[in-house]
N, C-alpha and C positions, 0 to 999 in steps of 0.2 A: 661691652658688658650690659645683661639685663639691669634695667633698671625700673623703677617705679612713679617714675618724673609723669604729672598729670592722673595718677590714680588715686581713685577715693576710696579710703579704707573706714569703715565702721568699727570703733574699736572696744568692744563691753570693757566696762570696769577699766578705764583708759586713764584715769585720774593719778594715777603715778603705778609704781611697782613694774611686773613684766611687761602688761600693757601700755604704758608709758613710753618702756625704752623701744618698746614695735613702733609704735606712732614714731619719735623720733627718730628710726633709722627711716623709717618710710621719708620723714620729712628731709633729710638730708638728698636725697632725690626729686625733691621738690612736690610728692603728693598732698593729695588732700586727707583734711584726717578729723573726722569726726569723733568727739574723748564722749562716749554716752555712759554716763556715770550719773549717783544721785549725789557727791561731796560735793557742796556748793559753797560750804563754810570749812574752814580752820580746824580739823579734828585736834585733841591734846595727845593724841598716841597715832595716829595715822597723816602723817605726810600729804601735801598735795588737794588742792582742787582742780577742778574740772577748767576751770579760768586759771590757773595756773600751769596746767599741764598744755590748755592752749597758748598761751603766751609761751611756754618753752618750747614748742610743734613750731610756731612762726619763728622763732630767733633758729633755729634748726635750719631754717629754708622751705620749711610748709606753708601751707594752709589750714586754720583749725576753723573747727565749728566746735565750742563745747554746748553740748544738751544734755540737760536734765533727765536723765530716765533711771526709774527706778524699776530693774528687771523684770519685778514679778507682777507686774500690773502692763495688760497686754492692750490698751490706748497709750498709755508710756510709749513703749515699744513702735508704734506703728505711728507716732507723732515724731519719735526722734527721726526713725527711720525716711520719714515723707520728708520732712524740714530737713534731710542729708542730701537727700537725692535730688530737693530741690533747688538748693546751693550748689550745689558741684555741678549738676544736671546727671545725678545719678551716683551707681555704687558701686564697685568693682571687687572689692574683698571685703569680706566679715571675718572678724576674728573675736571671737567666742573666746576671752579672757576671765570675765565676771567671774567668779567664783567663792562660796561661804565654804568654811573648817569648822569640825568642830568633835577632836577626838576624842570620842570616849568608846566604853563599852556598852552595851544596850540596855542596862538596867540604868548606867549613870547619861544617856543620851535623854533629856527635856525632848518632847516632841514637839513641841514650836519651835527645835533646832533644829531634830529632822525634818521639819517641812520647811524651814529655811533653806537647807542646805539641797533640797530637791528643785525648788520654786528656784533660785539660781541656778544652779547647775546645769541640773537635768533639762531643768522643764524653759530656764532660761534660754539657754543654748536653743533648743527645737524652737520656740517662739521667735530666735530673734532671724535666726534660719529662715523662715518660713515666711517672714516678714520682709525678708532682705530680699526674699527671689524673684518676686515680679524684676527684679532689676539688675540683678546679677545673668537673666535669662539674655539681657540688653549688652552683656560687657563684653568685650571681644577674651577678654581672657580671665573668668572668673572664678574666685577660689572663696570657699571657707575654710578656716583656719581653726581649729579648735585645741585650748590647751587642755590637753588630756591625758593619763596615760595609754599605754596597750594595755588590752585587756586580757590580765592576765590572774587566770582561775585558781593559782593556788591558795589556800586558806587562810593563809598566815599572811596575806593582807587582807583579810576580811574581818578575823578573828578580833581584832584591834578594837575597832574601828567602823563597825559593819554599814552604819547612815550614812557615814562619808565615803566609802570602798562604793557603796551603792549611787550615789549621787554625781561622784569621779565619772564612775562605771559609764551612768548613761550620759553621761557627754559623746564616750569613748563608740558607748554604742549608734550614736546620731551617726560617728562618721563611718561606721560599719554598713547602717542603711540605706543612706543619703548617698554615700559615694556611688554606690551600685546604683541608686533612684536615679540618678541625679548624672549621671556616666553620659546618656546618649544627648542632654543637654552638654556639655563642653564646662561644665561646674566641677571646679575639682573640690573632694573635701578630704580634707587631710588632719592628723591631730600630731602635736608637737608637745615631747614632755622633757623635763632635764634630767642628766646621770647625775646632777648632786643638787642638794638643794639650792636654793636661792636664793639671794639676801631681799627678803619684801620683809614688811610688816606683820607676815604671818608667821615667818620664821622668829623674826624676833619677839615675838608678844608671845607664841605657841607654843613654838618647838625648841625649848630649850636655853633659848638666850645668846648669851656670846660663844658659847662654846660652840654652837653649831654654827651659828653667823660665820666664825672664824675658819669652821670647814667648807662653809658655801664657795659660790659663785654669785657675780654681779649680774641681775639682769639681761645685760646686754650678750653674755652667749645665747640666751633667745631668742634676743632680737634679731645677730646675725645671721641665727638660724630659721627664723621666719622669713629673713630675706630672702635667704637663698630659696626658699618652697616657692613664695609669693610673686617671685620672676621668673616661673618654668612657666612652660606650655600647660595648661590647666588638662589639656586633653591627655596628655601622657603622665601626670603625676596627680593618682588620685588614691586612695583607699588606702594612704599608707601610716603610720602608727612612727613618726619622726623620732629619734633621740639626739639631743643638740649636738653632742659629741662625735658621736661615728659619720653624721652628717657633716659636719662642718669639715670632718677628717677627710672626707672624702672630695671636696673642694676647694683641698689640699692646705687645710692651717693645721700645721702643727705644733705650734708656740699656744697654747692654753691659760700659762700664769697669767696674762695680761688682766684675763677673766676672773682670775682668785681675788677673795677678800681680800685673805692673810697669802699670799704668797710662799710658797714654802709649808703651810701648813697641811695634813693631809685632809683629804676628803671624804665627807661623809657621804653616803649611795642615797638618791634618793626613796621615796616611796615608789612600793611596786613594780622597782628592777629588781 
């Protein structure tokens, strides 16, 4: 079976939540896993540092590097990035996890929310991209990985929500351009999104509380479903718009509760399926 034993993953926003549990499935294969994150202290509502999510990457069977980088500042970016590649001696997957929320409507949307939630996302993702590829050009099988939805035009996820639908969107749209850019190099880019939501910290603080927590899913259906992207041939799986579920079905698990919060309870769909 593929595995990931010896590769070095870049992982945005690695300090706990989905990116967290990517890094540790990565580590349980014994890769390298860089947490580039800006929590270096104790938040009182958000879980996890960047030195603790490496200390959990090594007790896993990894290797971590946690670095300091704070997304929207692009010497951040190109400091973590050099100091990854120069511990590992290089980079093999990026995975574009970072991401800022912030649902309102456009009269109640602060514009130093929308330009937060662009400068992460959008403009994150394309930066850290672009940063990563002198080296990704070096991997024998290299992927970015981007959490994204598909992108999908009808209005009523936009209507909500429109700074965030927009900021989602251009992640969604990097792997639309990039895959095709980026095809005759052997760099696959691919985007990975969930059929329910998922129990991080944004579900609990955001979206509703327990109620929804209790319709979630844990992290880790993403992580297994990053595995499976992140061990194919980068030259045959590129340009594709991933959903955890029907993927993982088709590499044939079909026992699902494991993944449940609440077990038994039903499911809520996530955004923009």
């Amino acid at each position: 079976m593929a595995n990931l034993k010896g590769k070095t993953l870049f992982i945005t926003g690695g300090s706990r939540g989905i990116g967290l549990a990517i890094g540790l499935r990565a580590a349980r294969d014994g890769a390298n896993v860089a947490i580039a994150a800006k929590t270096t202290k104790p938040h009182p509502k958000l879980p996890g540092t960047i030195y603790t999510a490496a200390e959990a990457i090594e007790k896993a069977g990894g290797r971590a590097l946690p670095v300091v980088m704070d997304i929207r500042f692009d010497d951040q970016i190109l400091a973590a990035v050099t100091k990854t590649a120069a511990v590992f001696g290089g980079i093999d997957i990026l995975v574009n996890n970072a991401s800022a929320i912030f649902l309102a409507g456009t009269a109640e949307t602060p514009m130093k929310r929308f330009d937060l939630m662009h400068q992460v996302n959008a403009r994150g993702t394309f930066a850290c991209s672009q940063a990563c590829l002198p080296y990704l050009k070096k991997a024998p099988n290299p992927h970015i990985l981007n959490l994204s939805p598909p992108l999908n035009m009808d209005p009523n996820w936009f209507a909500p929500h429109v700074a965030y639908t927009m900021a989602k969107y251009g992640m969604s749209m990097c792997v639309l351009g990039m895959s095709q850019e980026l095809r005759p190099l052997g760099i696959a880019v691919n985007a990975l999104w969930p059929r329910t939501p998922i129990d991080t910290s944004a579900v609990r603080n955001l979206l509703g509380g327990e109620a929804v927590v209790r319709g979630s899913r844990k992290p880790e259906i993403l992580a297994d479903a990053a595995h499976t992207i992140l061990t194919r041939e980068s030259r045959a799986c590129t340009g594709n718009f991933f959903i955890d579920e029907p993927l993982l079905r088709e590499t044939g698990v079909t026992d699902f509760e494991p993944y449940a919060v609440d077990p038994g309870t039903p499911l809520f769909p996530d955004f923009f399926l």
